[in-house]
C-alpha positions, -999 to 999 in steps of 0.1 A, spaced: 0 0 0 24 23 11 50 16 -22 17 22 -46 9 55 -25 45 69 -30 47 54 -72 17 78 -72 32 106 -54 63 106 -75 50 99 -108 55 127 -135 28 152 -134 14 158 -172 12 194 -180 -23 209 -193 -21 230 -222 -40 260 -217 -70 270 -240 -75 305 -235 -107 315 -248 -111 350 -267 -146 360 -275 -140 388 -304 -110 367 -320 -111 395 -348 -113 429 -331 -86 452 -342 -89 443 -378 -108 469 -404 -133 443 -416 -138 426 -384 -179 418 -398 -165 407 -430 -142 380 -413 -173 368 -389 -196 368 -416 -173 346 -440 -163 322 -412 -204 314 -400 -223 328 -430 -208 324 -463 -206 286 -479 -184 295 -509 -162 329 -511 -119 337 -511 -101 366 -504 -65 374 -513 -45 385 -480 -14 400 -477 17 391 -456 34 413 -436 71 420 -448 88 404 -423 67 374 -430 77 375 -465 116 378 -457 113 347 -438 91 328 -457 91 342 -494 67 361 -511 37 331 -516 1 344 -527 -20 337 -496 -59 333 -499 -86 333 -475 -116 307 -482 -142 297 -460 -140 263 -465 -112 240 -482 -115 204 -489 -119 178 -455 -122 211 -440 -86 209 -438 -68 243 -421 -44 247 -446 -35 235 -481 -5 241 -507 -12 238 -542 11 224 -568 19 262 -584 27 274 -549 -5 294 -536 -14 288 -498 -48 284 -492 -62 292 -457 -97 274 -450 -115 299 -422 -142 277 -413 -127 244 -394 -136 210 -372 -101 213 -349 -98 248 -330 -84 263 -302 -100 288 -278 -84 318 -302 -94 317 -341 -74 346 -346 -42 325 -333 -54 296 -353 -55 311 -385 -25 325 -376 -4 293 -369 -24 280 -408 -3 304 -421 29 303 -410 27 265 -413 14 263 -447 42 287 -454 66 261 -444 54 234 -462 66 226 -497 43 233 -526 19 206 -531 25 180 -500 3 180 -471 5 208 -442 4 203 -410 -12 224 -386 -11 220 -346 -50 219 -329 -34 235 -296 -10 263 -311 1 274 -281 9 315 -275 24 331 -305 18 357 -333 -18 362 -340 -37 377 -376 -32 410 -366 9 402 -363 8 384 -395 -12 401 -421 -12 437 -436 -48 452 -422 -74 463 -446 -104 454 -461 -110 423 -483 -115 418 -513 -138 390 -517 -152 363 -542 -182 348 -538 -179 316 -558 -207 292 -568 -187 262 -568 -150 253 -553 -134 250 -584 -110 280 -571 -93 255 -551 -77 229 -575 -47 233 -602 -55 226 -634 -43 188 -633 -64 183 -602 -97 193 -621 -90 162 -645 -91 137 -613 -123 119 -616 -116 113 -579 -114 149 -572 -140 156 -599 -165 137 -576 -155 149 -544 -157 184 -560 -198 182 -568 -202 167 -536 -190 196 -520 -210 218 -550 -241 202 -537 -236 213 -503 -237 247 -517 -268 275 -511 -272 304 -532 -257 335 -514 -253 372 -523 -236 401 -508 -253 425 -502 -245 464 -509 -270 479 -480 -244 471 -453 -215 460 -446 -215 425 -440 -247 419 -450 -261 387 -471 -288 375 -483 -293 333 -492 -316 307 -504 -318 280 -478 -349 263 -496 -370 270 -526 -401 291 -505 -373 301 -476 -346 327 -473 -328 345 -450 -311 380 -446 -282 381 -421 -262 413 -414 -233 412 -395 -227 441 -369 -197 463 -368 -206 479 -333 -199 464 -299 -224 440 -287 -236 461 -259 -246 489 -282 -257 469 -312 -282 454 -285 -293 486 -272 -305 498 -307 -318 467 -316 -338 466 -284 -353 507 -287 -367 497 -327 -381 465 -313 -400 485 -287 -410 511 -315 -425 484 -338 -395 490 -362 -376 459 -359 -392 439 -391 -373 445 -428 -404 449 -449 -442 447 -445 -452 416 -421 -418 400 -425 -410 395 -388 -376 396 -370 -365 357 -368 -341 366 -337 -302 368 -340 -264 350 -341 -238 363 -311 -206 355 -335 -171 360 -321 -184 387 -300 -207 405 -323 -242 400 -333 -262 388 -365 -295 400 -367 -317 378 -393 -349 380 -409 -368 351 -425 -380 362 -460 -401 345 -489 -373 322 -511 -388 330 -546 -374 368 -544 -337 376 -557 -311 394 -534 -314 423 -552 -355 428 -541 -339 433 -499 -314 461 -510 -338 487 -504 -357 472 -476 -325 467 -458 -313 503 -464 -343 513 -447 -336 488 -418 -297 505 -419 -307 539 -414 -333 534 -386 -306 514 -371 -283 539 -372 -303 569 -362 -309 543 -330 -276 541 -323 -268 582 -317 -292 575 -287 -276 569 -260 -293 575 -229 -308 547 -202 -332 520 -220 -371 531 -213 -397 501 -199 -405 486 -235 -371 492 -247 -360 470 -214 -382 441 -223 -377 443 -258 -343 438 -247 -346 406 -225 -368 394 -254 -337 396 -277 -316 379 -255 -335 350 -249 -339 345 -282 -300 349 -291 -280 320 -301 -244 317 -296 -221 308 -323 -186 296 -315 
């Protein structure tokens, strides 16, 4: 008894890796919405990025693009003419996307054109988007298929050929949309569609607003088309509305730019919540899904 107790006592403890947890992984960067909405939003869309010099010097000067999704939702991938891809929307993640997409980077960097990269799930503490990349908006794709990720010799695998309209199928017609920043409209069945808009303010604020036009009657984005409730995403929130699917994108512009001024007129008000406004407020919450 007493030789177990002490093998116990003096066996090597195993150290934890810490998970830190960062709610607004993307705060700091100029299209902070943008990065939310193509990482929970988007099915099919790219964006070139650009490294910061020092990056470069160390690594070479490698086109990097952004996509929301690559193939086995892998982090990372190389292709054969030496263009990194960076897949934003992943199974394995640590408590830090920001970090995360980060580590993709610099690892893909590493790897040879072509072969397989590999990316730690646990990075660890180290440089993070904001250290990596040159700030500034992007400039995005939206695709209708994911033909942007193969080479040209890849496209003539049937193997690949199949996998590729399996992922196709997977697809839902989405459209940015030029009323606000952020802002999309999709197709998620033939008589449903959504509009989601992605907001730049800070949470408390955004809520605050939202909750005064809810208590005014002036939450809805056309007619009888109700509210459906919202996303919290990476520390910012996603109001959406449930519309008819047999419109087009381009029928919600001017209904939303309607929507964007009230909420923006909202927003200059700044002074304590009134009754309604408070339980339009707990209302919203309640209703508020989380997105992680």
């Amino acid at each position: 008894m007493s030789k177990r107790r002490n093998q116990r006592q003096t066996a090597p403890k195993r150290e934890k890796v810490r998970d830190i947890f960062v709610a607004r992984p993307f705060e700091g960067i100029a299209d902070e919405p943008e990065w939310v909405a193509l990482r929970e939003l988007v099915p099919a869309a790219s964006a070139p990025l650009t490294l910061q010099p020092e990056i470069i010097e160390e690594y070479g000067d490698r086109p990097v693009t952004l996509s929301t999704v690559l193939p086995m939702a892998w982090p990372a991938m190389t292709r054969q003419d030496g263009r990194v891809f960076i897949g934003l929307q992943r199974h394995v993640q640590s408590g830090d996307v920001s970090r995360d997409l980060a580590v993709a980077i610099l690892s893909a960097l590493r790897t040879a054109p072509g072969d397989t990269v590999s990316v730690p799930a646990l990075p660890g503490e180290g440089p993070r988007l904001q250290d990596v990349l040159v700030d500034g908006p992007l400039d995005i794709t939206m695709h209708e298929g994911f033909e942007y990720w193969l080479d040209a010799e890849q496209a003539e695998d049937p193997n690949v050929k199949a996998s590729l309209e399996r992922a196709n199928a997977s697809i839902y017609p989405t459209v940015r949309l030029a009323a606000g920043r952020a802002a999309y409209w999709c197709r998620v069945a033939p008589d449903k569609g959504h509009v989601r808009w992605v907001l730049a303010e800070p949470e408390d604020q955004a809520l605050d607003a939202l909750a005064r036009l809810s208590a005014a009657g002036e939450l809805r984005l056309a007619g009888d088309l109700k509210f459906a409730g919202m996303f919290r995403a990476h520390g910012l929130l996603v109001p959406v509305w449930d519309i008819p699917g047999e419109a087009e994108a381009a029928d919600w512009e001017s209904p939303l730019t309607d929507f964007a001024k009230r909420y923006t007129d909202t927003l200059a008000e700044t002074g304590p919540l009134d009754p309604a406004a408070r339980r339009a407020k707990q209302g919203l919450v309640g209703r508020q899904l989380t997105l992680r």
